[in-house]
C-alpha positions in Angstrom: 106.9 61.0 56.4 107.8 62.2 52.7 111.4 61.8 51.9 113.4 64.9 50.2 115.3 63.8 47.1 118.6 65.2 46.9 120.6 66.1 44.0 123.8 63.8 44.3 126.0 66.0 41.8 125.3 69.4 44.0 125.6 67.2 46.8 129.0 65.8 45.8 130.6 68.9 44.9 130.9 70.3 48.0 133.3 68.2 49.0 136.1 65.8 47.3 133.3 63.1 47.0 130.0 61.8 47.9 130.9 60.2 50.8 133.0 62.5 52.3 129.6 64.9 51.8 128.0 62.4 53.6 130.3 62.9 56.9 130.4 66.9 56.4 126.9 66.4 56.5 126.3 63.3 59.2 129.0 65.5 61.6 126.9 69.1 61.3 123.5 67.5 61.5 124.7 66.1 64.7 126.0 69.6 65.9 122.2 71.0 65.0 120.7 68.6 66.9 122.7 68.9 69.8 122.3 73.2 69.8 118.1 72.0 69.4 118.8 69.4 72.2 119.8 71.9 74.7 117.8 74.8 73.8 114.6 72.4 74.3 115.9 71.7 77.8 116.3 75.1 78.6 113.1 76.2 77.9 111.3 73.2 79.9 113.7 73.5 82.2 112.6 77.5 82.5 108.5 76.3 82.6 109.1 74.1 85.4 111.0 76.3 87.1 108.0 79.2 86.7 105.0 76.7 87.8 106.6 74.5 90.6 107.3 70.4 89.6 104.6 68.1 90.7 106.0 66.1 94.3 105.6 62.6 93.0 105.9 60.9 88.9 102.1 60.4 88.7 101.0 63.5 89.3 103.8 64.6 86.5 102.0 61.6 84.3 98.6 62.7 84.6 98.6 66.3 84.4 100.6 67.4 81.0 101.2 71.1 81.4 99.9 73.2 77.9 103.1 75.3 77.7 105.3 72.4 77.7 102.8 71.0 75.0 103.3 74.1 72.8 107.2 74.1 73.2 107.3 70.3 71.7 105.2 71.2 68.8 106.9 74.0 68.0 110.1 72.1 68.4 108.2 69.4 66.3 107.2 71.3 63.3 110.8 72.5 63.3 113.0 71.4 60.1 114.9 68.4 60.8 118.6 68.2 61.4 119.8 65.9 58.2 117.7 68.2 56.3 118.9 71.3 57.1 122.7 70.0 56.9 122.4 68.7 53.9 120.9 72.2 52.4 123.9 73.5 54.4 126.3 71.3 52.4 124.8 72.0 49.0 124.9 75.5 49.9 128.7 75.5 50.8 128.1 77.3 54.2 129.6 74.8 56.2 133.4 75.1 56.7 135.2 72.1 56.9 138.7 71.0 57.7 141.0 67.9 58.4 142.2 66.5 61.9 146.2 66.9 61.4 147.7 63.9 64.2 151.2 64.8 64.6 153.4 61.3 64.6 155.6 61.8 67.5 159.2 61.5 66.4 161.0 58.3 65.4 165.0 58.2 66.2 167.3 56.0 64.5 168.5 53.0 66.5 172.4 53.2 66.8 173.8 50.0 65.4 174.9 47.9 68.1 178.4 46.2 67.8 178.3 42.5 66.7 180.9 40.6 68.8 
């Protein structure tokens, strides 16, 4: 497998630094994969549902159905998730914003009198 170089200034400018880059990027890869995840399922779930599922695991073992062969290699030859994120970040097409935690309110203790 051939790695992609990346530019690091590009990469870094998109966001305050590299690292936060690096979590912009991590956190929308993840997304990708998880929108490929389900779509996969959906189409072998579709394929089984059209030819019938075989009544016991060794059947399911020793006959692989073609369709559901050509679905995982065209899921396969597919860009992977880190690399289309991190084209995403360079490009600035991901939006990005900051969890705000609201502190819940702190009162003042009343002095207590001292005997």
């Amino acid at each position: 497998m051939p790695v992609k170089p990346v530019d690091i200034e590009n990469f870094s400018m998109a966001a305050t630094d590299v690292y936060e880059a690096i979590v912009i990027a991590s956190k929308r890869a993840r997304q990708i994969h998880q929108d490929i995840k389900i779509e996969l399922n959906q189409r072998i779930e579709t394929l089984n549902q059209l030819t019938g599922t075989p009544e016991t695991e060794e059947e399911a073992d020793v006959a692989a159905n073609p369709d559901q062969l050509k679905i995982s290699l065209e899921f396969e030859k597919r860009p992977k998730p880190t690399d289309v994120a991190t084209q995403e970040v360079i490009a600035r097409k991901v939006k990005y914003r900051y969890k705000v935690v609201e502190l819940p309110e702190v009162k003042p203790e009343e002095p207590t009198p001292e005997a």
